[in-house]
N, C-alpha and C positions, 0 to 999 in steps of 0.2 A: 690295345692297338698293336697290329703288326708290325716289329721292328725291320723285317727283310720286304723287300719288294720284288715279284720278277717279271718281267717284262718278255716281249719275245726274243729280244739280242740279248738282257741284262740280268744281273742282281744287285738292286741297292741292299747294302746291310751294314750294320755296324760295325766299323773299324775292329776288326782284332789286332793282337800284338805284332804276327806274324804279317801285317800287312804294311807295318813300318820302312821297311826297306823300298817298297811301291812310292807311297808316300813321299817319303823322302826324294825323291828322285823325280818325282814330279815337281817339287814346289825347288829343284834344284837347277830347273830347267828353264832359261832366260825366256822361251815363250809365253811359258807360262805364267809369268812372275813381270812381262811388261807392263801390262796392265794392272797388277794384284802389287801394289810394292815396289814396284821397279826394277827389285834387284833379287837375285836366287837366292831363296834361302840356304842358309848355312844348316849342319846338322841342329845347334844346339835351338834356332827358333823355330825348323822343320818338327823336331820333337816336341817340343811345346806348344805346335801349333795340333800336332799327333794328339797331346794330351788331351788338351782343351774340347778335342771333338769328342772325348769319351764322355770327358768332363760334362759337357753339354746333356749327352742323354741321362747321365748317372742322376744329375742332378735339376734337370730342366724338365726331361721326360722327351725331347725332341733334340735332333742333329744333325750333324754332315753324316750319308752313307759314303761307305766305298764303295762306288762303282765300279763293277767285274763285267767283263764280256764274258758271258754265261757258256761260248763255244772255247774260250784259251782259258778260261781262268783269270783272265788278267787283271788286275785295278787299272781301270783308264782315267779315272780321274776321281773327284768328290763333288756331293752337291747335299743340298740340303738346307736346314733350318734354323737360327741362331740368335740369338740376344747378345749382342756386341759393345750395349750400352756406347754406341760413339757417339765423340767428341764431337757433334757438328750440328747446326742448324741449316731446316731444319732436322729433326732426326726421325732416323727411320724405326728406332726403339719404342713406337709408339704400338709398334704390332710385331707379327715375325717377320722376320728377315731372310732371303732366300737368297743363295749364291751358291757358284760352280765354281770348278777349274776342272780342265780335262786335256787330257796329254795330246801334243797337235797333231801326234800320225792317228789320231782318231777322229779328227775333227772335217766337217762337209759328209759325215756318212748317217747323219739325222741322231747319231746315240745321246746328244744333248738334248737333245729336243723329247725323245722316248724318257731320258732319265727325267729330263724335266717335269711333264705330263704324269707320269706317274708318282713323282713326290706330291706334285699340286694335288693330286686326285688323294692321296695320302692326309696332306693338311688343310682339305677344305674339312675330311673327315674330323680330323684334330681341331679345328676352330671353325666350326660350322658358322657362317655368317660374317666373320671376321677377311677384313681385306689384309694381303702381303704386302711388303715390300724388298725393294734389295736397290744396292746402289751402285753404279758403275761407271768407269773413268769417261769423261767425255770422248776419248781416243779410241776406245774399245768398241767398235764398229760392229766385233761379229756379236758380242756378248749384248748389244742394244737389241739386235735384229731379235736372238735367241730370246728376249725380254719379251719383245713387243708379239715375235710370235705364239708366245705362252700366255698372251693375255694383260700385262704390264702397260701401263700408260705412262709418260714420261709426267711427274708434276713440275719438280724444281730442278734448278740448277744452282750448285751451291759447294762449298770448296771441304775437303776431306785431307787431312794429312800432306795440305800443300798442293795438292791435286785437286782441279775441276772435275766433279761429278755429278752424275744425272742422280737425282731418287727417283722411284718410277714406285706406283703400287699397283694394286692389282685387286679390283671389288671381289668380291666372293662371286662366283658362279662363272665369272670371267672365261 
């Protein structure tokens, strides 16, 4: 399977080193981080959270891309695919798990929605017949819509690291 994706605005592809500083500065970013955490990541869990997405495809075969605006160059955000093993009933570790974050001066211009679509079309390839999932705070309003518009059906309601959350999956063909 293909590790890069391109879209007509994008390039999903796998984190390199030189793309840490991007990163960083994303998940350092209180918008970004209201919903995800509450609070800005610091350098030392930014980096570990860097590693972790390498970590993922070294060892899983699947991951977060960084997402570049294919006309600047840019990382606007990450999305992609994960096994997070969470602490919560019920859990969504029963299939993959699919989740964003994307930087706010890029948000309302559909690049969520293109990045999204094209990973889905990625991991039906990867799990042919296998339903997704991904979980998101009850508060996070734009990231429900982004859900539902990719396909995502709301099942439970049920609590994550002190936080109320929706799980949502998503059938295959969806």
């Amino acid at each position: 399977m293909k590790l890069e994706i391109e879209t007509e605005r994008l390039r999903l592809r796998v984190h390199r080193l030189d793309d840490y500083p991007a990163i960083k500065k994303l998940w350092a970013n209180p918008e970004v981080t209201r919903f995800i955490g509450g609070e800005p990541r610091g350098e030392e869990d930014s980096w570990l959270k860097f590693l972790r997405m390498a970590g993922h495809w070294h060892l899983m075969g699947y991951g977060f891309w960084a997402v570049e605006e294919r006309a600047s160059g840019q990382i606007i955000g990450e999305l992609g695919f994960a096994e997070f093993k969470r602490n919560m009933t019920p859990t969504p570790s029963i299939v993959p798990e699919m989740g964003w974050a994307f930087d706010p001066a890029f948000h309302g211009k559909g690049l969520a929605t293109e990045a999204a679509l094209a990973a889905l079309a990625w991991g039906e390839e990867k799990w042919p017949g296998e339903r997704l999932s991904c979980i998101i705070t009850a508060e996070n309003a734009p990231s429900i819509k982004l859900a539902e518009r990719i396909g995502f059906k709301k099942s439970a309601t049920t609590e994550y690291q002190g936080d109320e959350v929706f799980l949502f999956f998503r059938e295959p063909g969806a």
